[in-house]
ZAMARGU-4260 file (C-alpha; in steps of 0.2 Angstrom, whole numbers, plus 5000, padded with zeros to 4 digits):
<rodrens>
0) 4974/5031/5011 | 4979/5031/4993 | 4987/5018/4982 | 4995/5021/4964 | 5001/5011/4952
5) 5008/5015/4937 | 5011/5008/4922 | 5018/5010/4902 | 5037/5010/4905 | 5047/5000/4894
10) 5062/4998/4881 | 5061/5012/4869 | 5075/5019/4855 | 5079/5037/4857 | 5068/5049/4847
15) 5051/5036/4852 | 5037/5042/4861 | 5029/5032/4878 | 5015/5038/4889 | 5015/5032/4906
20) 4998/5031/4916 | 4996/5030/4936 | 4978/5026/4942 | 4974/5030/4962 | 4965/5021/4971
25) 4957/5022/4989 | 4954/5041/4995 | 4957/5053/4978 | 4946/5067/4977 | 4956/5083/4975
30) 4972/5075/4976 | 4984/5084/4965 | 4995/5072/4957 | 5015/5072/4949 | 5027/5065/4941
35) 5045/5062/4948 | 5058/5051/4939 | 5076/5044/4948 | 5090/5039/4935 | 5104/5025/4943
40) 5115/5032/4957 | 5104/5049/4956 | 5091/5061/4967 | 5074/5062/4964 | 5071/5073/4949
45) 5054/5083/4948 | 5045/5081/4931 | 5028/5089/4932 | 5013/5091/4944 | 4994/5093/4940
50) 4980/5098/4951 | 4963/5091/4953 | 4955/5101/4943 | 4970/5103/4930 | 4970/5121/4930
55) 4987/5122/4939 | 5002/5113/4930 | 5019/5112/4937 | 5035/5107/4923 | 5053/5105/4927
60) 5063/5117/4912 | 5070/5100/4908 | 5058/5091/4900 | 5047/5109/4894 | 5041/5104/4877
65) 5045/5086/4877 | 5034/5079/4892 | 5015/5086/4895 | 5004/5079/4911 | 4985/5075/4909
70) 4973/5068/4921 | 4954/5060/4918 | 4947/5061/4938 | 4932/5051/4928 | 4945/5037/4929
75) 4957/5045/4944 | 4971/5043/4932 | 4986/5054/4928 | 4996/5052/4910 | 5015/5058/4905
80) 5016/5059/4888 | 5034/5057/4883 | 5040/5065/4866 | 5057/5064/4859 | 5065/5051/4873
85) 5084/5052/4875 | 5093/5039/4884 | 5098/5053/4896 | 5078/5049/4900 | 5081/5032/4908
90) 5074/5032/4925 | 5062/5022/4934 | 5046/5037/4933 | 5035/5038/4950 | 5019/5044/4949
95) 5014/5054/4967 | 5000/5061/4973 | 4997/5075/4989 | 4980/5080/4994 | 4974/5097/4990
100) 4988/5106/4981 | 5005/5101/4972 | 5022/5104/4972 | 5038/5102/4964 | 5050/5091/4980
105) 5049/5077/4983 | 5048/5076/5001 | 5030/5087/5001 | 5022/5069/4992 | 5012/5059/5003
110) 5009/5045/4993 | 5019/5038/4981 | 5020/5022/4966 | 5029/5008/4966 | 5038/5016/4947
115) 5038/5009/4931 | 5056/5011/4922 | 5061/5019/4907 | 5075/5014/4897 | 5078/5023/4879
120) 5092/5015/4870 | 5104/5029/4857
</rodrens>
């Protein structure tokens, strides 16, 4: 079993930077781990994906340039650094994690965060 929990959301202006963090727990080696995000009334929306050893990277087109994923297994702890927020960005962000690979929908996840929410103000 894995447990993750997130952390460094908050109340930003548009333009501001914010880096998330998500630390797993329990079970974590070679766990590839992602970011999804879910604004109000929307889908799940995939973000970015890193595997365990980080030579595998996964980004949506939307956030290419903006958002980069890192991870410290030393810490078992995945980052999303946030450039350039917009208020389009608000979303509670959920960190996941699947054993052995990654992926881009949401359903292939088997363990997910509670989420941390974003909100950029214009």
């Amino acid at each position: 079993q894995v447990r993750l929990v997130e952390s460094g959301g908050g109340l930003v202006q548009a333009g501001d930077s914010l880096k998330l963090s998500c630390t797993a727990s329990g079970r974590t080696f070679r766990l590839g781990m992602g970011w999804f995000r879910q604004a109000p009334g929307g889908d799940y929306e995939f973000l970015s994906a890193i595997a365990w050893r980080g030579a595998e990277i996964l980004h949506a087109d939307s956030v290419k340039g903006r958002f980069a994923i890192s991870r410290d297994n030393a810490k078992d702890t995945v980052y999303l650094q946030m450039n350039n927020l917009k208020p389009d960005d608000t979303a509670i962000y959920y960190c996941v994690a699947l054993p052995g690979r990654i992926a881009r929908t949401w359903n292939e996840f088997s363990y997910w965060g509670q989420g941390t929410r974003v909100t950029v103000s214009s």
